[in-house]
RODO-2510 file (C-alpha; in nm, 4 decimals, decimal comma):
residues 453
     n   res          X          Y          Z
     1     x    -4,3997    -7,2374    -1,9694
     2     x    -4,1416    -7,0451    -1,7800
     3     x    -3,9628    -7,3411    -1,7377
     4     x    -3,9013    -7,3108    -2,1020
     5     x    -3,8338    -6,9627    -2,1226
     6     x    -3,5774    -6,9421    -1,8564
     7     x    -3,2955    -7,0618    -2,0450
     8     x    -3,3659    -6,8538    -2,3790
     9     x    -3,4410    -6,5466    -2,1479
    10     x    -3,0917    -6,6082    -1,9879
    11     x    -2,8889    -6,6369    -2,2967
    12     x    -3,0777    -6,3359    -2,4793
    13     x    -3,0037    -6,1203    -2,1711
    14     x    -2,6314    -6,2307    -2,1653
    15     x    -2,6955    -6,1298    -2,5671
    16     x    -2,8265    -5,8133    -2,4949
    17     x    -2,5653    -5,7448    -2,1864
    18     x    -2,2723    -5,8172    -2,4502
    19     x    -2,4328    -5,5597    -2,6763
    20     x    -2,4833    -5,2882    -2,4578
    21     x    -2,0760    -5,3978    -2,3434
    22     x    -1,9860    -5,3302    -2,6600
    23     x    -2,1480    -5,0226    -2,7356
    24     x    -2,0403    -4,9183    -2,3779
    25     x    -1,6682    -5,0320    -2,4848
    26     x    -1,6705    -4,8580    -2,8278
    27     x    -1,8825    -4,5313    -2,7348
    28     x    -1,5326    -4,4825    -2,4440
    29     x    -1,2939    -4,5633    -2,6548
    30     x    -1,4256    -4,3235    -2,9273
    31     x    -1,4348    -4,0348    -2,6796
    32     x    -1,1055    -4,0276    -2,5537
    33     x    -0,9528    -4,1161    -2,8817
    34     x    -1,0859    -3,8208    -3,0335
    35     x    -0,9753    -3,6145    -2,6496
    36     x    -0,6698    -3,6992    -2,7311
    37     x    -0,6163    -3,7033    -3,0889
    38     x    -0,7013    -3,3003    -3,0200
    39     x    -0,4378    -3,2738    -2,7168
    40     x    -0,1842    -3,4140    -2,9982
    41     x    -0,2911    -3,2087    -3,2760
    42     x    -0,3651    -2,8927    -3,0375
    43     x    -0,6676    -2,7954    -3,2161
    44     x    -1,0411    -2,8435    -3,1570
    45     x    -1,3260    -3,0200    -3,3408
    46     x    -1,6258    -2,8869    -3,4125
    47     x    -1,8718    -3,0327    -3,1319
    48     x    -2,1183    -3,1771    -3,3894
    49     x    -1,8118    -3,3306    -3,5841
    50     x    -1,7158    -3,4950    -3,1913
    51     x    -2,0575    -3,6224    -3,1568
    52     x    -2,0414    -3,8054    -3,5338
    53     x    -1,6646    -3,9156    -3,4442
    54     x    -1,8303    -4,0867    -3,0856
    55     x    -2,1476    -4,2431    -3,2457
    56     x    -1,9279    -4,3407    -3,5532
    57     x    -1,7248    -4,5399    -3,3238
    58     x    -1,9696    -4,6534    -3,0869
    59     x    -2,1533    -4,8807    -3,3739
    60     x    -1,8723    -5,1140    -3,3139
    61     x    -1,5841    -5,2643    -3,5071
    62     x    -1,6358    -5,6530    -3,5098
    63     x    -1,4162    -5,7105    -3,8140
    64     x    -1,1502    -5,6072    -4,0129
    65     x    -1,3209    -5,4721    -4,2648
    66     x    -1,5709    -5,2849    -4,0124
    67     x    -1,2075    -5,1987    -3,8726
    68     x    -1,1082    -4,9945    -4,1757
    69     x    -1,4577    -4,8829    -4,2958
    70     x    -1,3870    -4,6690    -3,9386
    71     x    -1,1174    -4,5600    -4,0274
    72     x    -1,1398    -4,4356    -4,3232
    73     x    -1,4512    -4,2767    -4,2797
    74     x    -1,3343    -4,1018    -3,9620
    75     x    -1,0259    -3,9855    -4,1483
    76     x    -1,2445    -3,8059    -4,3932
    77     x    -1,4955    -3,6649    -4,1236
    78     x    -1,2181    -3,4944    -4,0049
    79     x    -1,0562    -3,4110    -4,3007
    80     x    -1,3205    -3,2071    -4,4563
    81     x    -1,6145    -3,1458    -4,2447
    82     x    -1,3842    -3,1344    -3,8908
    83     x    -1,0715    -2,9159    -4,0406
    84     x    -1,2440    -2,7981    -4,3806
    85     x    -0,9114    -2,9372    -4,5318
    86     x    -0,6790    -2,6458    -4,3514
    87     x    -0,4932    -2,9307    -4,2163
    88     x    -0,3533    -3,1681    -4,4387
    89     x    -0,4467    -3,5262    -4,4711
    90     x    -0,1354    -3,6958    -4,3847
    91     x    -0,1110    -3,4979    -4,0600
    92     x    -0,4725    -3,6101    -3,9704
    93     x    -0,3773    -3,9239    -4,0904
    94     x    -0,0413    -4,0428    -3,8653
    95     x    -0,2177    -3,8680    -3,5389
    96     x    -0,5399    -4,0308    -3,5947
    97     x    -0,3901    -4,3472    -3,6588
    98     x    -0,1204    -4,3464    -3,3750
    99     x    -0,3732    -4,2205    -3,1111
   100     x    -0,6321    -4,5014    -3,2094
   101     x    -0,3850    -4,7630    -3,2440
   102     x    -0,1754    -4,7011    -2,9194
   103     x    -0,5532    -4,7049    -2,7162
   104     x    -0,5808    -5,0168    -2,8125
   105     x    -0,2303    -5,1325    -2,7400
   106     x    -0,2704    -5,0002    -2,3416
   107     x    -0,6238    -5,1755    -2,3579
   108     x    -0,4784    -5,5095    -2,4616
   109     x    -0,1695    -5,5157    -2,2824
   110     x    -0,3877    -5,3887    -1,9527
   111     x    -0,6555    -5,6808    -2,0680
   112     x    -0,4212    -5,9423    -2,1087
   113     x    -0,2357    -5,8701    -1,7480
   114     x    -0,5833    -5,9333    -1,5977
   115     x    -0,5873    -6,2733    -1,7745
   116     x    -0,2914    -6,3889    -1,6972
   117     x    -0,3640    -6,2722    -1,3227
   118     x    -0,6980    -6,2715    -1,2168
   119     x    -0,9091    -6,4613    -1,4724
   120     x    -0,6769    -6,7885    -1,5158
   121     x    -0,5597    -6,8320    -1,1693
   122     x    -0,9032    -6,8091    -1,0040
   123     x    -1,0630    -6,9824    -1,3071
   124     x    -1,3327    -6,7499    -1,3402
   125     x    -1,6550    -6,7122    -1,5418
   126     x    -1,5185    -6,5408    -1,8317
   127     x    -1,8382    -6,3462    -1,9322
   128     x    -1,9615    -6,2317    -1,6038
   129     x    -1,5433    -6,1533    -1,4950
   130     x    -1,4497    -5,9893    -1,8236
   131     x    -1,8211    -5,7760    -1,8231
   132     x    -1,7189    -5,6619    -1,4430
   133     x    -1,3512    -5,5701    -1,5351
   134     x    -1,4341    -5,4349    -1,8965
   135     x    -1,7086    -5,1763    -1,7384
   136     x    -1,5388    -5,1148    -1,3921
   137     x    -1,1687    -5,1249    -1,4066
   138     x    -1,0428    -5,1129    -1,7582
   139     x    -1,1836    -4,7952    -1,8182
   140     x    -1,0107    -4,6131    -1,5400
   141     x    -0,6848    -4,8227    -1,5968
   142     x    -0,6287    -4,8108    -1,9269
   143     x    -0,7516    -4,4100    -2,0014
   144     x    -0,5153    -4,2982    -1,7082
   145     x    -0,2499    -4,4615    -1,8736
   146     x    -0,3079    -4,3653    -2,1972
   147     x    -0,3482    -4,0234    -2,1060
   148     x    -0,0526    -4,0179    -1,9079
   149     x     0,1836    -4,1451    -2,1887
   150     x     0,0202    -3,9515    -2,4772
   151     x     0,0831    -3,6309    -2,1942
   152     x     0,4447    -3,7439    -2,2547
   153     x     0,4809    -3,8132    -2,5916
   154     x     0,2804    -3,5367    -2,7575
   155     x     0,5554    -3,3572    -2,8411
   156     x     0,7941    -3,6323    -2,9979
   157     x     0,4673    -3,6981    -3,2232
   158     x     0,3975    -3,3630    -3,3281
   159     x     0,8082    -3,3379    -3,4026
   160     x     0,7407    -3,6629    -3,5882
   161     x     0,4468    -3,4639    -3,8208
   162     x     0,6529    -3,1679    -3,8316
   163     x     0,9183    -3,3437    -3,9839
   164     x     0,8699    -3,7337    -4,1047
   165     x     0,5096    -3,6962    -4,1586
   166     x     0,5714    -3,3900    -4,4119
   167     x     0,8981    -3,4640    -4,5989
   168     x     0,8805    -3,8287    -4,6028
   169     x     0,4894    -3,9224    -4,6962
   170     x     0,5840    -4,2223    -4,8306
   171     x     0,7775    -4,3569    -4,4905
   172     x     0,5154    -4,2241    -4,2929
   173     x     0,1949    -4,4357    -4,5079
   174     x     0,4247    -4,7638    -4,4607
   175     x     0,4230    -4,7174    -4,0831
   176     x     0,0535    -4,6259    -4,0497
   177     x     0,0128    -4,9689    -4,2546
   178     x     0,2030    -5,0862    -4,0253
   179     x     0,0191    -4,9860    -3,7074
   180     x    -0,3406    -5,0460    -3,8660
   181     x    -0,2094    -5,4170    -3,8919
   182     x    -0,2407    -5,4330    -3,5102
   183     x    -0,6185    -5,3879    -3,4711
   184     x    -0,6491    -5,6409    -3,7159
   185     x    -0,4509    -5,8969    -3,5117
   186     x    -0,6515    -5,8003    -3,2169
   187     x    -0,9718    -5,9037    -3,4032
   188     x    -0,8293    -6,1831    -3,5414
   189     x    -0,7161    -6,3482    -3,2158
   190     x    -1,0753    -6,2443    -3,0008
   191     x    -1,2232    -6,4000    -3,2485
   192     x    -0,9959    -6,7811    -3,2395
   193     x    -0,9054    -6,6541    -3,6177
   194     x    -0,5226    -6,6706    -3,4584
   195     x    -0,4658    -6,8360    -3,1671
   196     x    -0,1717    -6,7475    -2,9634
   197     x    -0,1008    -6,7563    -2,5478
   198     x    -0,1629    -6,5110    -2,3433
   199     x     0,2578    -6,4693    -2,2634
   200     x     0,3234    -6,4672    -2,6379
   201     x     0,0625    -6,2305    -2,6884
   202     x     0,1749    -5,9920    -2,4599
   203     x     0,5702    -6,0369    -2,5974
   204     x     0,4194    -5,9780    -2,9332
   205     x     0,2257    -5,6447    -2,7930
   206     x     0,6033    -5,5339    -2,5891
   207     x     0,7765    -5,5627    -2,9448
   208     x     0,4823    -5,3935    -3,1705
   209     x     0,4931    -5,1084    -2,9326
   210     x     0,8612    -5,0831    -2,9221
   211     x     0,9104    -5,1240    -3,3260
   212     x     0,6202    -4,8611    -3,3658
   213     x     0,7899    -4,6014    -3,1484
   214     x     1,1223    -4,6712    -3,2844
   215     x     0,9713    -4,6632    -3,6349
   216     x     0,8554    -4,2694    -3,5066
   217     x     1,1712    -4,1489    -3,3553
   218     x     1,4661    -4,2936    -3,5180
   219     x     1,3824    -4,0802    -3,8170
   220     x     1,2282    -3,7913    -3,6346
   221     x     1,6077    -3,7617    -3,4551
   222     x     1,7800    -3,8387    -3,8181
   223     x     1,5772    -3,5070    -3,9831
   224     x     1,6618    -3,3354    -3,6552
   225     x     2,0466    -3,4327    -3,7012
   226     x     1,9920    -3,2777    -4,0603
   227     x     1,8223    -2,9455    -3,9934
   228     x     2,0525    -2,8710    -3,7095
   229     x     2,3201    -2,8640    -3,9347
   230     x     2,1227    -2,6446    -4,2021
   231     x     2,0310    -2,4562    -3,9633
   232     x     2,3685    -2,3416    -3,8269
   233     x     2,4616    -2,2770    -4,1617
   234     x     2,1751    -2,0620    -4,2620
   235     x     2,2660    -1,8950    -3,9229
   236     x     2,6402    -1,8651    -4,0197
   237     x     2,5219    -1,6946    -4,3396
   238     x     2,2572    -1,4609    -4,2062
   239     x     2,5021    -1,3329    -3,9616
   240     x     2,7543    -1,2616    -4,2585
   241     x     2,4557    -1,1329    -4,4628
   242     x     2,3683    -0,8909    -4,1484
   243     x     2,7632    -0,8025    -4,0588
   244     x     2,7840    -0,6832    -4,4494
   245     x     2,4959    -0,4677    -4,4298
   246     x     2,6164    -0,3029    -4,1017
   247     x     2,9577    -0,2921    -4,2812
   248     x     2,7901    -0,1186    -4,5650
   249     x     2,5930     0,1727    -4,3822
   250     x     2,9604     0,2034    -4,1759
   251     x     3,0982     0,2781    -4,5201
   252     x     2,8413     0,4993    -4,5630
   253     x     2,8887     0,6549    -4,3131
   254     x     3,2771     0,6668    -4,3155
   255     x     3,1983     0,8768    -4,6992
   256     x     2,9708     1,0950    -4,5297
   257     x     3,2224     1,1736    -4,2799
   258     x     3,5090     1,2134    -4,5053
   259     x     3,3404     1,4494    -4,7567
   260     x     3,1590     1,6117    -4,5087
   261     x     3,4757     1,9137    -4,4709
   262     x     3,4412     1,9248    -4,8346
   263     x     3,1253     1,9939    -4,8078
   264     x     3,1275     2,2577    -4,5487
   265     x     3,3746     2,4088    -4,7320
   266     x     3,1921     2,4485    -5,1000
   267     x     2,8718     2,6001    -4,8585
   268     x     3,1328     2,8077    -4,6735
   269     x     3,2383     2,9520    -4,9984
   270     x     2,8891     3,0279    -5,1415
   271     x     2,7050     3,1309    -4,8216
   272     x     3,0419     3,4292    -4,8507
   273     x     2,9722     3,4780    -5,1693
   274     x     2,6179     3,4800    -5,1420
   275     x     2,5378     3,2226    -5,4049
   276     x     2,2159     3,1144    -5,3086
   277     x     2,1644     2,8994    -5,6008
   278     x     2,5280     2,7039    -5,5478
   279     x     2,3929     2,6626    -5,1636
   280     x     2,1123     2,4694    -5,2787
   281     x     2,2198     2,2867    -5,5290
   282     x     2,5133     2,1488    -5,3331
   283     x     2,2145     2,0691    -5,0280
   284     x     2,0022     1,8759    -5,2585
   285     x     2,2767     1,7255    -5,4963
   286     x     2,4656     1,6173    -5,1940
   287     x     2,3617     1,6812    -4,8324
   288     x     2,0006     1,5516    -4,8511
   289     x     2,0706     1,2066    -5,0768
   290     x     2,3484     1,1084    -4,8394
   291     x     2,1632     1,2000    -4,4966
   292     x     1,8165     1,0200    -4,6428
   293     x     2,0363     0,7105    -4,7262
   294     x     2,1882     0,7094    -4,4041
   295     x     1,8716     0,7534    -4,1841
   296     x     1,6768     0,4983    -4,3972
   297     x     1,9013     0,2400    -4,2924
   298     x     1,9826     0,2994    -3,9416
   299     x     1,6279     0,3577    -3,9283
   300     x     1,4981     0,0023    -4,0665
   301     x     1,8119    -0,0987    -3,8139
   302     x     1,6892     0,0565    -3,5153
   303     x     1,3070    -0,0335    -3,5643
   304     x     1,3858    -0,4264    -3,5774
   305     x     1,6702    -0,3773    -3,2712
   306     x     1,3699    -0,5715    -3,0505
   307     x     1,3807    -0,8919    -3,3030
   308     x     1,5580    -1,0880    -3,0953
   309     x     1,6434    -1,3422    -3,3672
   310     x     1,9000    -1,2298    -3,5946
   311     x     1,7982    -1,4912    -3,8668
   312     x     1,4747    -1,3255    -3,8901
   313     x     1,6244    -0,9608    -3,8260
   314     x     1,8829    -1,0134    -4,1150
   315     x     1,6485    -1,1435    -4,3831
   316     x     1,3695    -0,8233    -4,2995
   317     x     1,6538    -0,5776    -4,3596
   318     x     1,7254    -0,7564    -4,6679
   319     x     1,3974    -0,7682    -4,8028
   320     x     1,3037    -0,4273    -4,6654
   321     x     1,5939    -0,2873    -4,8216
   322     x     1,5507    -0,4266    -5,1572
   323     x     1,1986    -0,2808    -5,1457
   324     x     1,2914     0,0763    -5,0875
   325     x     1,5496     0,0347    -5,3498
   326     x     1,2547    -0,0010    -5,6137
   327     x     1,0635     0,2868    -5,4538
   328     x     0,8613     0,1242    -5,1904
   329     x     0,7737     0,2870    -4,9075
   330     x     0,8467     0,0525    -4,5995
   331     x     0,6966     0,0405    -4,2547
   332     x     0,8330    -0,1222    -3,9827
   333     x     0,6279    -0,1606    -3,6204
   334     x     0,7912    -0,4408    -3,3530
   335     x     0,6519    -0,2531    -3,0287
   336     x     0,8614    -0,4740    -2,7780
   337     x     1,1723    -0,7323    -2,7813
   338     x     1,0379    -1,0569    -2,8787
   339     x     1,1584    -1,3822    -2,9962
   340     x     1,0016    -1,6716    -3,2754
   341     x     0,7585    -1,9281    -3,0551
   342     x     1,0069    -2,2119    -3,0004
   343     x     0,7422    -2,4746    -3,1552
   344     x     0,8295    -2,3010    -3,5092
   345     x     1,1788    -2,4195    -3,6824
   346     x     1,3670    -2,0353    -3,7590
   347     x     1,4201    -2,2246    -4,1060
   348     x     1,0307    -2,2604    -4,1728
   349     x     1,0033    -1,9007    -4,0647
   350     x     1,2128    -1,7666    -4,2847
   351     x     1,0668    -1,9016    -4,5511
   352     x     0,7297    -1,8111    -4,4834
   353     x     0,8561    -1,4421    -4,4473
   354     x     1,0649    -1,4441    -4,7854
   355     x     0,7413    -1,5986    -4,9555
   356     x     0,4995    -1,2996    -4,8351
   357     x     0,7821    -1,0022    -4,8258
   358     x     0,8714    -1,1464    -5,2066
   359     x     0,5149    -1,1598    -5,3249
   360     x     0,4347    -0,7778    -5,1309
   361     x     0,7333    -0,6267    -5,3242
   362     x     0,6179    -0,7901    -5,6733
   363     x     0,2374    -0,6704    -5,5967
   364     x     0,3643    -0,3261    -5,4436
   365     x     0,5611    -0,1812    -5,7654
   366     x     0,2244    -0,2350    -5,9526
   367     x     0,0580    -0,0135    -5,6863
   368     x    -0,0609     0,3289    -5,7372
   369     x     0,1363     0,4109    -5,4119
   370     x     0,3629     0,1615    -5,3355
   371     x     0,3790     0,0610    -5,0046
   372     x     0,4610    -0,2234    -4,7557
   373     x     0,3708    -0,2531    -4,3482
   374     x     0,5521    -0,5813    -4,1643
   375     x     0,5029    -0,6120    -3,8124
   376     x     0,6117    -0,8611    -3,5620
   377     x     0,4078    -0,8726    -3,2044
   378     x     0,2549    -1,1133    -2,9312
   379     x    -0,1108    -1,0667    -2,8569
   380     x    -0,2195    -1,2239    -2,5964
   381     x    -0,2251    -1,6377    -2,6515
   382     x    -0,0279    -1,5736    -2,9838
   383     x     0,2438    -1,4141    -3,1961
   384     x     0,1386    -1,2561    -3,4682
   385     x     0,3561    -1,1133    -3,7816
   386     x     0,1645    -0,8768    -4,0475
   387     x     0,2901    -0,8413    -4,3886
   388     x     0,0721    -0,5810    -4,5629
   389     x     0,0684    -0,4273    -4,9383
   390     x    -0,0971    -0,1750    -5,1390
   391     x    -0,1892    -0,3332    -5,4416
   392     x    -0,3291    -0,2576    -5,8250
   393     x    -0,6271    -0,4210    -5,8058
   394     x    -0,8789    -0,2560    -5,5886
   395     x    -0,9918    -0,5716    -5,4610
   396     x    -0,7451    -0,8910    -5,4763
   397     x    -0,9346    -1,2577    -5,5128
   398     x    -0,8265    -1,3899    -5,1733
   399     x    -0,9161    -1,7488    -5,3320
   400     x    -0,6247    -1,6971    -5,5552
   401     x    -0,3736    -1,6733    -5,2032
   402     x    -0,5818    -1,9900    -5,1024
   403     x    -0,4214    -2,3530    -5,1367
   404     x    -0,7281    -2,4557    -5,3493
   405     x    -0,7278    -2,2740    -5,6257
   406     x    -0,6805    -2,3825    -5,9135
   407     x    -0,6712    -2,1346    -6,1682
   408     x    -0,3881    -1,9694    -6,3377
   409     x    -0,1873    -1,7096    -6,0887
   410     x     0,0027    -1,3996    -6,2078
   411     x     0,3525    -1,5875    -6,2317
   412     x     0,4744    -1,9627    -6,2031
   413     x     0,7329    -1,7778    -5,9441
   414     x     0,3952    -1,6419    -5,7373
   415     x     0,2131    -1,9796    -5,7574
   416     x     0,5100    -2,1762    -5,6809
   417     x     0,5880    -1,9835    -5,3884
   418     x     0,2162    -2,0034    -5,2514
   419     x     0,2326    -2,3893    -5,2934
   420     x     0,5354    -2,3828    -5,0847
   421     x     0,3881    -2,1825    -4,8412
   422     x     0,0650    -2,4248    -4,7870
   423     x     0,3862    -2,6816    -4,7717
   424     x     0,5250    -2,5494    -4,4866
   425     x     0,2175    -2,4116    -4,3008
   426     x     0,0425    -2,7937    -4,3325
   427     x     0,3668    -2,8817    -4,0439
   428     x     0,1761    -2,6079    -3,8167
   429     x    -0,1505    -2,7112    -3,7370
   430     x    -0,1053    -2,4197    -3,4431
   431     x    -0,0098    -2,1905    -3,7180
   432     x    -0,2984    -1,9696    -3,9256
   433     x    -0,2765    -1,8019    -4,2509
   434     x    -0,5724    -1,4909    -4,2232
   435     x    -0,5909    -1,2863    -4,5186
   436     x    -0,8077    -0,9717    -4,6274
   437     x    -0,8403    -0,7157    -4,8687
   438     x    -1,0183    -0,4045    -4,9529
   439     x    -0,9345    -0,0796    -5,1099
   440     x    -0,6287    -0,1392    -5,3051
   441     x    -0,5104    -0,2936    -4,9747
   442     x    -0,3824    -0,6593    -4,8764
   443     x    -0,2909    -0,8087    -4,5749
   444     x    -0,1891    -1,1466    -4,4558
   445     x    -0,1337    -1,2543    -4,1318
   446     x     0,0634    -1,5477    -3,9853
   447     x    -0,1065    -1,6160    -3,6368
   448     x     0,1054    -1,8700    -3,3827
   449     x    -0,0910    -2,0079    -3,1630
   450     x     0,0424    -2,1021    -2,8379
   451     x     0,0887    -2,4083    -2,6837
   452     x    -0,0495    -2,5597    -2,3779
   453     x     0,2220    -2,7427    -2,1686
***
């Protein structure tokens, strides 16, 4: 009798050791896919969302179609129960995709080297040899390289979502089509559906990886080219916007100064003749109109003196200006110098500020007391800027500032300028939009997170 069962009981444990391999293989890759996927992104998953990435991936992906079942299913984990949709799907998308796919890439290229090196040569056993160096060696080989390059490239990739990913969605589906098509090739050939040689394999593995990087930052440098350029311009035109407005309160000032005999002369005359009424009129008509006008704007000037980027410092002034203009009052708190995070493009910024200051001033004139607070700080692990309103309404719907509603907003302007807000924000996945409101009072906040190194 056991002379009959020995075979079957050798084959079924082989069976059962390939199974546990592969859940073994799968559960590992999983886990550091989703490690790193979250280095990339700089955010963190919900533990319980982890756990259903790991055991998600740790059923095993024999086929193509288990393949994209994965993936798909994993994208929309993430999507909505991992980032409750605050970070958009084409972001989650080209990381997800690029971390799995480039895992596998180190895996193969690591697993064909040992083929070519160890297994061949000494003609080995392939089961028991590939079980030994799939469970003891690749592991160690192929996550310390993979950590070690996605260390080094986690910045061109996020510059590749800030930029491709976001203003060309199109480009940026073709080349995740493109780098899903590798894990189906890798099925295909472990499973003699394409049979190639171990050296063309790996030539064909050394020019995926190569078109699939080039494919990421030939048009990452092109946008980059671009911006630069729009960038100095915006800069050349800030700086003329902020040079005017200095030349402006110098004007002012030059008036003041030029009238100001004048003026001590007509309260010269009345104080001796002892017209009290002349004497004030000519201190309210003249004296305290001027001297408000001039404070007010060496005041705005002197409380953003610590904004150390004159982009930003020029388009506050602007707005702030233009709000006191229509009888807003306008407060103004930067505590200590500081400068925009260097992760943020100072032509995103800018945009984001114009949208909120824009949408404060339009909400503020409506206010029983119009009013708007802007401030600009670091706390701690972040930077923080606070643009604040009084508002009508004694309670604003926050879901109408929200990217998913859907109803109708005040004015296509206002809605258009929230969409475009979402727009930019969904490049930031670092980046937070917090609002509240209560008591004829609404704030939003744009939290920067900072970076780890």
């Amino acid at each position: 009798m056991l002379f009959f069962i020995a075979p079957w009981s050798t084959t079924y444990q082989q069976t059962l050791l390939m199974d546990l391999f592969n859940f073994y293989f799968w559960f590992i890759t999983g886990y550091f896919i989703i490690l790193a996927f979250q280095k990339i992104l700089n955010r963190k998953l919900p533990v319980l969302t982890q756990v259903l990435l790991v055991l998600l991936a740790s059923i095993g992906i024999p086929s193509t179609i288990g393949f994209l079942i994965y993936l798909i299913l994993a994208l929309l984990i993430i999507y909505f129960l991992g980032f409750n949709r605050s970070v958009s799907f084409n972001t989650i998308s080209a990381i997800f995709i690029f971390t799995y796919v480039f895992y596998q890439l180190i895996n193969s290229v690591w697993f064909r080297i040992y083929q070519f090196t160890i297994e061949m040569p000494l003609n080995a056993s392939p089961f028991w040899t590939s079980l030994v160096y799939s469970i003891f060696v690749a592991p160690l080989i192929t996550i310390g390289t993979f950590l070690l390059i996605i260390k080094k490239i986690s910045k061109p990739i996020n510059r590749y979502n800030q930029l491709v990913v976001q203003q060309w969605p199109v480009y940026a589906w073709g080349v995740n089509l493109i780098a899903a098509f590798f894990p189906i090739f890798r099925t295909s050939t472990a499973l003699s559906l394409i049979k190639v040689t171990i050296p063309m394999y790996l030539v064909i593995l050394a020019a995926y990886i190569i078109g699939y990087l080039l494919a990421i930052t030939l048009p990452t440098r092109s946008i980059e080219k671009s911006m630069l350029i729009q960038s100095q311009q915006i800069e050349l035109t800030n700086l003329a916007h902020y040079t005017s407005h200095i030349e402006a309160m110098y004007d002012e000032l030059r008036r003041f100064r030029h009238d100001y005999k004048n003026i001590l002369l007509s309260l010269s005359d009345a104080v001796e003749n002892k017209n009290i009424d002349q004497v004030s009129d000519i201190f309210k008509r003249v004296v305290i109109p001027t001297n408000a006008n001039v404070e007010t704007q060496t005041s705005v000037l002197g409380r953003l003196a610590d904004v150390k980027d004159l982009e930003i410092k020029s388009l506050v002034y602007s707005k702030t200006m233009q709000a006191i203009d229509k009888g807003i009052t306008v407060e103004i708190e930067v505590e200590k110098p500081i400068k925009l995070d260097r992760h943020v493009q100072v032509t995103d910024m800018l945009r984001i500020i114009s949208i909120l200051f824009d949408n404060a001033i339009n909400a503020a004139t409506k206010a029983a007391k119009p009013q708007i607070n802007f401030s600009f700080f670091n706390d701690q692990e972040r930077q923080v800027i606070v643009i604040a309103n009084t508002t009508a309404e004694e309670q604003v719907d926050l879901s109408k500032l929200s990217g998913h509603f859907s109803g109708v907003l005040t004015t296509s302007h206002h809605g258009l300028g929230l969409r475009n807000l979402r727009s930019i924000l969904a490049r930031y996945p670092f980046i937070h939009n917090n609002r509240s409101a209560s008591d004829h009072w609404l704030e939003q906040q744009i939290v920067i997170y900072k970076i780890e190194k």
